[in-house]
C-alpha positions in Angstrom: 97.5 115.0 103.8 99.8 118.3 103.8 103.1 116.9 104.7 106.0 118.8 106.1 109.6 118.2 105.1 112.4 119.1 106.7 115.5 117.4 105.6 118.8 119.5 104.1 119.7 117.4 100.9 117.8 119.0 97.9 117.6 115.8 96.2 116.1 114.0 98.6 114.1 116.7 99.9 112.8 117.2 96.1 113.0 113.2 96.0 110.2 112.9 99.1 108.0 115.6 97.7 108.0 114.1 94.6 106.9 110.6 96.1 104.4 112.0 98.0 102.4 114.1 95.5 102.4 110.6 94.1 100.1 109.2 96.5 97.7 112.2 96.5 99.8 114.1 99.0 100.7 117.9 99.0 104.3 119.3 101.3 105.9 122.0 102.3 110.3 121.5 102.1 112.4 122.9 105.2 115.8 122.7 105.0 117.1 123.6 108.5 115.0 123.7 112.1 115.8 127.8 111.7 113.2 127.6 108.4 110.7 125.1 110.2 110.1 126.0 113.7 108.4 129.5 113.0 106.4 127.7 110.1 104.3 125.8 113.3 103.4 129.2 113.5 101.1 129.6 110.5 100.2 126.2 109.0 99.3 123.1 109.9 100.5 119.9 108.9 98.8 116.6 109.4 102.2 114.5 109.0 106.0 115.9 109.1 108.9 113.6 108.2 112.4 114.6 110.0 116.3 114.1 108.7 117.9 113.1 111.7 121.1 115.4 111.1 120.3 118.9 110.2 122.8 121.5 109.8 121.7 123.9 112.7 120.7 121.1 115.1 119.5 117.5 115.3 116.1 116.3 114.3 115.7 114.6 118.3 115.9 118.5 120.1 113.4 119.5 117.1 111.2 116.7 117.8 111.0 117.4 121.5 110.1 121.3 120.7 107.3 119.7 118.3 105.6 117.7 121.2 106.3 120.5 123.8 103.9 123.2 121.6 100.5 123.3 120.0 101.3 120.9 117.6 102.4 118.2 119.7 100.3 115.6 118.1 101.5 115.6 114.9 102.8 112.6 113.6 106.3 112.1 112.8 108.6 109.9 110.5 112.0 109.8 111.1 114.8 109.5 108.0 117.8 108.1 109.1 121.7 106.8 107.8 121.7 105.4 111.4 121.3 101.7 111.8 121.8 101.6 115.5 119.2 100.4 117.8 119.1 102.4 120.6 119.2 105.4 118.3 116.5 104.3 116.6 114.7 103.5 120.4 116.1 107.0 121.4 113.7 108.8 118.7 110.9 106.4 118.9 111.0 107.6 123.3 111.5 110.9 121.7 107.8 110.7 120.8 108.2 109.8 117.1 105.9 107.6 115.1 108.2 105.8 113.0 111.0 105.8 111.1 112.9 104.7 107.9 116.4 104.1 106.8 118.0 105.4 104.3 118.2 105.3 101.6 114.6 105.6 100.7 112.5 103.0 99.4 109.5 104.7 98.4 106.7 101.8 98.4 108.0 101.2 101.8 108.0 105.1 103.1 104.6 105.1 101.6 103.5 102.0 103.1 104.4 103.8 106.3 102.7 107.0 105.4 99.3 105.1 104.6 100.1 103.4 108.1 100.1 106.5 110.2 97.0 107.8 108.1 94.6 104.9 108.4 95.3 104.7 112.1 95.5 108.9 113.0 93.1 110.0 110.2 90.9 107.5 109.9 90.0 107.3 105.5 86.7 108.4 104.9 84.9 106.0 103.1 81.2 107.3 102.5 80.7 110.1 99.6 77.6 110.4 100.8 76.4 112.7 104.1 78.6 112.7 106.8 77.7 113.5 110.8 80.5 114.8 112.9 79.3 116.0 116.5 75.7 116.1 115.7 75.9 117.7 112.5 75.2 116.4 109.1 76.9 117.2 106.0 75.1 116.3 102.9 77.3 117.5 100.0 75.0 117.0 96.7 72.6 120.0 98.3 75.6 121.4 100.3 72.9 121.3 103.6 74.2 120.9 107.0 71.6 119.8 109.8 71.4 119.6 113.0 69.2 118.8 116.0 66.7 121.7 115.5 68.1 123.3 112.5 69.1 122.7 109.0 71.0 125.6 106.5 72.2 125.4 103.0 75.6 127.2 102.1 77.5 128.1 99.4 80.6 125.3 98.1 83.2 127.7 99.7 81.1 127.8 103.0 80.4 124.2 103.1 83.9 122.9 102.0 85.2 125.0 105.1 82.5 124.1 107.2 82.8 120.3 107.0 87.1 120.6 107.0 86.9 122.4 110.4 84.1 119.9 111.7 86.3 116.9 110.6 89.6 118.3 112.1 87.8 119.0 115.6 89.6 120.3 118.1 92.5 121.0 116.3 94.1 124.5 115.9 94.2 125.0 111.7 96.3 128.0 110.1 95.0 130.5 108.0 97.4 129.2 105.7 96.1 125.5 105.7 92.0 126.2 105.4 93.2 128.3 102.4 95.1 126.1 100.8 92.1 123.5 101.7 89.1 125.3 100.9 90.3 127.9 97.9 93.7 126.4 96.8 96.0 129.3 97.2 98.0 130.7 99.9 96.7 133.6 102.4 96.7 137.0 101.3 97.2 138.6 104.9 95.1 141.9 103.2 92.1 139.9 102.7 88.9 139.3 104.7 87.7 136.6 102.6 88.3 133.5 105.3 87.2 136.2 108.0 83.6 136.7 106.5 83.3 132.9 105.6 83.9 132.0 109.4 81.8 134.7 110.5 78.8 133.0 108.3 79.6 129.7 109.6 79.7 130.5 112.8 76.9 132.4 113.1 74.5 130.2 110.6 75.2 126.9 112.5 75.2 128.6 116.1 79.0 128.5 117.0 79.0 131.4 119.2 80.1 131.7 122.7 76.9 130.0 124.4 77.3 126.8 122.5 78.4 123.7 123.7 80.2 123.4 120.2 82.2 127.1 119.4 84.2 128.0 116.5 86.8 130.6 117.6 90.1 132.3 116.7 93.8 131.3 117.9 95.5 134.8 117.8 97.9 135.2 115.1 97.5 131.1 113.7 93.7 130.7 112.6 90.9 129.1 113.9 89.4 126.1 116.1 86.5 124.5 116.4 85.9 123.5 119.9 83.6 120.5 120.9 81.5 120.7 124.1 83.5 123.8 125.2 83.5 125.0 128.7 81.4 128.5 129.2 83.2 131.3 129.0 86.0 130.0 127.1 86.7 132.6 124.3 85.3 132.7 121.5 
């Protein structure tokens, strides 16, 4: 998962990332709500854990902004000095997913991680094809099929192909399919994701009369809708 951060103490910050690139996780470190909010605004995270005090405001008014915008559904860890019960409930109402105390114990935090991965993100177990919505992913010949149809793609194509199929319905940065698909961030002069979405969509029928429709979210990146309304833009 790409894992958001945002916690003020550089050691434990560094401490978290660290811990988490340990399990097979990559993160993003935010030391303040200023830094983080306007980062919703080009990536997407699949997990963020929160410091409860932060030095511009608490992690509870962030949390609420979090489930009020597009990425309300992100899951969310609180860290927290607070023993207190009803602070605790007070986050958890807040919409968070869990928490833990600190200091950290890292097998526990991971334990926790794991948790809220195997029940949000369900752990894919097959190497073999996949089928999301009706479409099959076989990725020894890199062919996706489909009822009437079959195309072969190029690695880059496919990788980016099956990523958006398997995060359906979600709104994913430009920042995050690059990181995904060619490992490195966006270069906002390039046109390379552009003309790969432009081949996907168009090869596996995406457009605006399918039921199925890859489009744009204006300055963020892309979605695949499933079973779209018609009309809705493309």
């Amino acid at each position: 998962m790409h894992i958001g951060i945002l916690e003020d103490d550089e050691l434990l910050a560094n401490h978290l990332a660290s811990v988490l690139h340990s399990a097979g996780h990559t993160s993003a470190i935010f030391n303040s709500a200023r830094t983080f909010l306007p980062a919703l605004n080009r990536n997407t995270f699949d997990l963020l854990v929160f410091d409860w005090r932060l030095p511009d405001q608490d992690g509870i008014k962030v949390l609420k902004h979090l489930r009020a915008s597009f990425q309300g559904e992100t899951p969310v860890i609180f860290l927290t000095a607070v023993h207190d019960e009803q602070a605790i409930v007070t986050a958890l109402e807040a919409g968070a997913d869990d928490y833990c105390v600190k200091p950290l114990r890292p097998a526990e935090f991971l334990a926790r991680v794991a948790a809220l991965q195997r029940r949000i993100y369900p752990t894919k177990q097959s190497v073999g094809p996949q089928t999301f919505n009706g479409y099959t992913f076989d990725p020894m010949t890199r062919v996706i099929s489909w009822e009437g149809g079959q195309a072969q793609f190029s690695g880059k194509e496919f990788e980016l192909a099956r990523f958006l199929f398997e995060n359906s319905d979600r709104s994913i940065s430009r920042e995050r399919l690059m990181q995904e698909v060619w490992g490195r961030e966006d270069d906002p002069f390039s046109r390379t994701l552009d003309v790969h979405i432009s081949r996907v969509r168009s090869r596996l029928g995406l457009g605006s009369l399918s039921p199925i429709r890859l489009r744009s979210v204006h300055g963020f990146g892309y979605q695949l809708i499933t079973y779209a309304a018609p009309g809705q833009e493309e």
